[in-house]
C-alpha positions as semicolon CSV with decimal commas, in nm:
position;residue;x (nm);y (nm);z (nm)
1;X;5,806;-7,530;-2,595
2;X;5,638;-7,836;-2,736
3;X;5,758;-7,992;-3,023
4;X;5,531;-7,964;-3,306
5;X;5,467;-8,232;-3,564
6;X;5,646;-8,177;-3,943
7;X;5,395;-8,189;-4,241
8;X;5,566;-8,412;-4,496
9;X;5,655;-8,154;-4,726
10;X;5,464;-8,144;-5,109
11;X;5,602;-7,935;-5,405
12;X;5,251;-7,750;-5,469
13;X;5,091;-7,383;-5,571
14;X;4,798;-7,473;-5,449
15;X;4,605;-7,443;-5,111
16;X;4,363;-7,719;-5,025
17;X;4,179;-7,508;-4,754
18;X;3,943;-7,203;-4,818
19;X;4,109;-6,978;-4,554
20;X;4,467;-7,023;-4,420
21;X;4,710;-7,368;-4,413
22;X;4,969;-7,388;-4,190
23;X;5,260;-7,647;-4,176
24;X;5,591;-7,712;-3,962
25;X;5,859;-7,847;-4,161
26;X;6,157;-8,057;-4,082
27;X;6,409;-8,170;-4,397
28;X;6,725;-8,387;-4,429
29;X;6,879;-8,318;-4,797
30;X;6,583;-8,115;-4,933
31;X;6,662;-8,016;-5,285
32;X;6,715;-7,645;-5,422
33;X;6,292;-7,549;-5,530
34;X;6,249;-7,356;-5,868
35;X;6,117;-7,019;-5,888
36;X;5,753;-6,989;-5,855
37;X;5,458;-6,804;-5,708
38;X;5,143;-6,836;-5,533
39;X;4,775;-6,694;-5,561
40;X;4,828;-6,606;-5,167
41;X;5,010;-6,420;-4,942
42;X;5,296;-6,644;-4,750
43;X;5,431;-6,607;-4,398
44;X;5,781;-6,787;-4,386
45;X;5,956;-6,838;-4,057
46;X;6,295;-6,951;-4,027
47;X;6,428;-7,194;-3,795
48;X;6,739;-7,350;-3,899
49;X;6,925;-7,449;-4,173
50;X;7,185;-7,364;-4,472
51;X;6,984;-7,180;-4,679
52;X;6,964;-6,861;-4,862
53;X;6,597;-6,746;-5,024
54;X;6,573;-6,523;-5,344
55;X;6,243;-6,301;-5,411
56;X;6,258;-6,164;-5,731
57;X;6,624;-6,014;-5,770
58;X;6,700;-5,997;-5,433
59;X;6,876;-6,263;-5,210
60;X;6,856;-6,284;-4,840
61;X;7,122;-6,507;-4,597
62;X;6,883;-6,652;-4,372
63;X;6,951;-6,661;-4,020
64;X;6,749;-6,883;-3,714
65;X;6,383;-6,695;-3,669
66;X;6,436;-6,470;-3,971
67;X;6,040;-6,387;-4,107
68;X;6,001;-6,351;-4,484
69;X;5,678;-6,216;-4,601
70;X;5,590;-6,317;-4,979
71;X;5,292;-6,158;-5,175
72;X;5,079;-6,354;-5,472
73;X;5,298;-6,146;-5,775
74;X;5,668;-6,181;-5,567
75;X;5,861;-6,483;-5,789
76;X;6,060;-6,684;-5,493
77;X;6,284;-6,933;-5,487
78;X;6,485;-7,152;-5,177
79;X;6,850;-7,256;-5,271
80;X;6,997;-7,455;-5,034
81;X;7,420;-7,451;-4,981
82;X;7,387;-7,701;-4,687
83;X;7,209;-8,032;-4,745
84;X;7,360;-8,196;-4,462
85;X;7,187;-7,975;-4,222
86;X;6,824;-8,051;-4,145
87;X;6,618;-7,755;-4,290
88;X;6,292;-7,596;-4,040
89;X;6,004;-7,354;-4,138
90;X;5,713;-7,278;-4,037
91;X;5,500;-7,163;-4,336
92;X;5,153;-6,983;-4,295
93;X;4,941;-6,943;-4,621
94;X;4,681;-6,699;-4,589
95;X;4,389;-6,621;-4,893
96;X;4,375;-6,233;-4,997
97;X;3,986;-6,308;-4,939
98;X;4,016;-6,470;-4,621
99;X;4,285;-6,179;-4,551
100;X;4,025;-5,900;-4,663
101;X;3,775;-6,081;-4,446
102;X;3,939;-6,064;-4,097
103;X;4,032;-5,666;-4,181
104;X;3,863;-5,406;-4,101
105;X;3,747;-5,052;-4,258
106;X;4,012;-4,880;-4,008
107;X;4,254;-5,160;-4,019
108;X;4,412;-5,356;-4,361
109;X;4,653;-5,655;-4,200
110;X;4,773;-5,720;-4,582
111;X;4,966;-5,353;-4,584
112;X;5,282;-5,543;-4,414
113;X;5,302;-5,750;-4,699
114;X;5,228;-5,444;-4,919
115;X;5,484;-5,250;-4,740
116;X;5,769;-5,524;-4,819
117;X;5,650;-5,523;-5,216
118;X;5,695;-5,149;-5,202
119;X;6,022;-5,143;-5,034
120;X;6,215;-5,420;-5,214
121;X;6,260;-5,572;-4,890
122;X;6,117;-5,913;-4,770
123;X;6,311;-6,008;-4,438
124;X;6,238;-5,886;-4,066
125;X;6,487;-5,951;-3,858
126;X;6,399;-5,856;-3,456
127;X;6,439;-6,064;-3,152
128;X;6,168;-5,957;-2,944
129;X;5,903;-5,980;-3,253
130;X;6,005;-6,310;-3,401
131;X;5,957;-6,445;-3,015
132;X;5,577;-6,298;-3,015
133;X;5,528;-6,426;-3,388
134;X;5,669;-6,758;-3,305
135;X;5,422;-6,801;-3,026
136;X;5,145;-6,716;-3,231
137;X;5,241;-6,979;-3,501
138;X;5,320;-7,248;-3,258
139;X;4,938;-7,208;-3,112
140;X;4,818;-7,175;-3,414
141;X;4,974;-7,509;-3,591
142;X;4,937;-7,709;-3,270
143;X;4,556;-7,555;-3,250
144;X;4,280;-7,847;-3,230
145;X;4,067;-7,784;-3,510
146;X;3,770;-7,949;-3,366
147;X;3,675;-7,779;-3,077
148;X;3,407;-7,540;-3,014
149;X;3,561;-7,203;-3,099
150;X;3,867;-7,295;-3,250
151;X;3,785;-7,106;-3,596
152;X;3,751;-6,781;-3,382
153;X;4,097;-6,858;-3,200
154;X;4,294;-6,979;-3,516
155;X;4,157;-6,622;-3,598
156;X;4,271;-6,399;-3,298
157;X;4,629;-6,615;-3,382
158;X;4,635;-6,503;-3,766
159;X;4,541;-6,159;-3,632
160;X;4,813;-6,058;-3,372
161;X;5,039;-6,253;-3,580
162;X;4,972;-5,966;-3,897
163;X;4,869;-5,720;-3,662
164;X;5,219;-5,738;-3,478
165;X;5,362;-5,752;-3,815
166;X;5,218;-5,413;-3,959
167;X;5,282;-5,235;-3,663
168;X;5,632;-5,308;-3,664
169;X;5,671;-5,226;-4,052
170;X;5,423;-4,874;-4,012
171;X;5,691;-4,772;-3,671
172;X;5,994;-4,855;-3,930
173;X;5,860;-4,605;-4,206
174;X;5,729;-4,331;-3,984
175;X;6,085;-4,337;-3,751
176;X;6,228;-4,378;-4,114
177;X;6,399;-4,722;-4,032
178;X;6,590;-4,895;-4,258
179;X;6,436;-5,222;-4,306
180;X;6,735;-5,531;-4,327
181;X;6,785;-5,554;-4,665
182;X;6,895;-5,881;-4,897
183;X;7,152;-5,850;-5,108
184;X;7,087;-5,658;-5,401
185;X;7,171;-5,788;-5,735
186;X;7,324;-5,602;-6,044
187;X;7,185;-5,232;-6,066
188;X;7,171;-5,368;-6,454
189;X;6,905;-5,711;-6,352
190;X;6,742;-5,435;-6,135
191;X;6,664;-5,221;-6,456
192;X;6,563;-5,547;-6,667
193;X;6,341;-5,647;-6,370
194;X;6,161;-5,319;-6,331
195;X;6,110;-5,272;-6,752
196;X;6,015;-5,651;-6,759
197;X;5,733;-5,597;-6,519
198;X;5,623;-5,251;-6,698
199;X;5,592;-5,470;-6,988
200;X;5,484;-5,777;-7,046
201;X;5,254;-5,747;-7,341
202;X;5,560;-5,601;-7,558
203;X;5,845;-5,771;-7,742
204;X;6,097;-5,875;-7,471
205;X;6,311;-6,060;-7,634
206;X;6,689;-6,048;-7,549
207;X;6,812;-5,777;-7,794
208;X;6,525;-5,577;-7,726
209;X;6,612;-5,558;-7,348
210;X;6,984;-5,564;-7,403
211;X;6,905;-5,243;-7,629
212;X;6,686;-5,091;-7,388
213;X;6,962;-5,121;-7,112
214;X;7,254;-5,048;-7,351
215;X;7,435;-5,355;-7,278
216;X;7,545;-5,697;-7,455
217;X;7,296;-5,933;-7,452
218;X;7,540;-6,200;-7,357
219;X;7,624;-5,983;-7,055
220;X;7,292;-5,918;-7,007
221;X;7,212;-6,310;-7,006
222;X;7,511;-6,409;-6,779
223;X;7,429;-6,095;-6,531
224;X;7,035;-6,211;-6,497
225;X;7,120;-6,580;-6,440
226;X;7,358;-6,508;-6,193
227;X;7,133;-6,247;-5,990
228;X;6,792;-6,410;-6,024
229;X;6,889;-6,823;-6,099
230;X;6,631;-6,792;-6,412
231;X;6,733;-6,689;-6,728
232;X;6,548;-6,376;-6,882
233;X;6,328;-6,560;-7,108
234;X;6,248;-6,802;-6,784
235;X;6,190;-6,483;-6,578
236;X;5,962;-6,310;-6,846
237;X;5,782;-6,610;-6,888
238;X;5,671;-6,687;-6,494
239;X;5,535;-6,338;-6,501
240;X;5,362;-6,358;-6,762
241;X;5,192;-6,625;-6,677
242;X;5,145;-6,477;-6,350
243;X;4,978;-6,188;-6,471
244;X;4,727;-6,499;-6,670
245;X;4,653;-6,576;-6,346
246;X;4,509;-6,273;-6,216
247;X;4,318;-6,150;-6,562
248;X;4,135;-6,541;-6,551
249;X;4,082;-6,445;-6,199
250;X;3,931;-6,105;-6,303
251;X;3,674;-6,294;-6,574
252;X;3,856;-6,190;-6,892
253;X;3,802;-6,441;-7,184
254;X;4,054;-6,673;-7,168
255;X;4,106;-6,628;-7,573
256;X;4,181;-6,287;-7,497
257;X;4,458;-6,352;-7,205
258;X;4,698;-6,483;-7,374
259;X;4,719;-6,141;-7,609
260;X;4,722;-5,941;-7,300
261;X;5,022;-6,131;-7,154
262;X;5,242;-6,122;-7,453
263;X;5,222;-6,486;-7,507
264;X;5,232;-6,524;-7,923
265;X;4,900;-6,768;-7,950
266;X;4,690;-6,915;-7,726
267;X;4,882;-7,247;-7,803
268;X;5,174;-7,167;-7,634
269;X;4,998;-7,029;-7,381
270;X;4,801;-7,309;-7,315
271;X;5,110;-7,506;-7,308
272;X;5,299;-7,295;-7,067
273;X;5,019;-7,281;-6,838
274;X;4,958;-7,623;-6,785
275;X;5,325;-7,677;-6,774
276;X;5,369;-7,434;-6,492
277;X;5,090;-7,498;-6,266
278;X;4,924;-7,853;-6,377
279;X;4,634;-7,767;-6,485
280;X;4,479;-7,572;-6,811
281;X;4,369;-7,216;-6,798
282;X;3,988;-7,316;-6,834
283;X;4,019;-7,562;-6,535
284;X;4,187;-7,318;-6,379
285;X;3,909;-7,046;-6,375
286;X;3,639;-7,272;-6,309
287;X;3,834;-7,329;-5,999
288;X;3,860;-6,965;-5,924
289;X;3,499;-6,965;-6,009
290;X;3,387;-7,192;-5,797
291;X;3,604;-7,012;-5,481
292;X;3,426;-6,697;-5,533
């Protein structure tokens, strides 16, 4: 197998192509990344490395050719326990439109990463398909990009890379497979998760969840930190601005976003956006505008 050239390696949300990027990396004392999310869908293919990943509440142990599959909502976050080794990946991002695009009536290659939302379970661990998806990847990043054809065979490579995917997933749930699971934080973080998600326009302040879930909201606190590395009020506030996202996305007024998300006025909004991803909320729909 041909060694592939790293991408130097850029803390960013955003995708600088229209359809798909894809990058081989190679790290020497990479540092612990924050939570965070994306506006597309993320293949993530292990190689080596002392590293554990957390998606939402749930932490997974990686292990050499390990594939993680990450949706636009999932909150992730890479926390490294050994520096000293060098840290590989192969990373594929893929737009929902492009995604849509390259389906088919008959045939939706985003329900594997549908299927792992559903399921509460990111990781696929299988010899014989992480050999056939790391083939696929390997062509694909090491693809010329300049050739005649080479859109339509970066294609075919995206395609029997989630094709092969959501086969393997639709077998698991029809056989009634077990899919490898992370380790699962507190069933109490679980709770605040799920009510967290069914309500982000409401109060969620600490005492209101610690009442909700009958417990101390110091407990509370301590339990969320240690499950999910974000404090609840970190945690609420990500998807929050998550959900921002996706209503700017969906043309809402951008006055009116900020009372849909639960954010108190369009001040702290504004500042949290910009904070998060870089840019305001108005620069970010004209970008979203301008994509569609």
């Amino acid at each position: 197998m041909a060694r592939l050239s790293a991408t130097a390696w850029k803390a960013t949300q955003f995708m600088t192509s229209r359809n798909y990027e894809i990058n081989f990396y190679c790290d020497k004392d990479f540092k612990t990344v924050s939570p965070h999310s994306h506006d597309f869908f993320e293949l993530y293919y292990f190689i080596q490395g002392g590293v554990s990943y957390i998606i939402e509440n749930e932490r997974y142990h990686l292990e050499p050719n390990d594939i993680l599959l990450i949706s636009p909502s999932n909150l992730h976050q890479l926390d490294i326990f050994d520096s000293k080794t060098s840290y590989e990946r192969m990373v594929l991002w893929i737009n929902p439109k492009y995604l849509k695009s390259i389906s088919s009536e008959e045939t939706d290659l985003s329900i594997c990463f549908r299927l792992c939302t559903e399921k509460h379970s990111h990781i696929i661990r299988d010899v014989n398909l992480s050999e056939q998806i790391r083939a696929q990847l390997d062509a694909l990043c090491a693809a010329p990009q300049n050739e005649f054809g080479s859109d339509i065979a970066s294609e075919m490579h995206i395609k029997q890379v989630l094709l092969s995917l959501c086969r393997h997933l639709r077998q698991d749930l029809e056989e009634g497979n077990k899919q490898k699971e992370g380790e699962k934080g507190n069933s109490t973080v679980f709770a605040a998760v799920e009510y967290i998600n069914a309500h982000l326009a409401e109060n969620l302040s600490l005492d209101t969840l610690a009442e909700k879930l009958f417990i101390s909201k110091y407990h509370l606190a301590h339990l969320f930190k240690q499950g999910t590395n974000v404090t609840p009020h970190q945690y609420i506030l990500k998807k929050r601005l998550i959900l921002s996202k996706r209503l700017i996305e969906q043309d809402l007024p951008i006055i009116e976003v900020f009372s849909r998300c639960g954010f108190a006025d369009y001040t702290h909004f504004f500042r949290a956006f910009k904070g998060e991803y870089g840019i305001t909320p108005k620069q970010y729909h004209a970008i979203t505008t301008q994509n569609q």
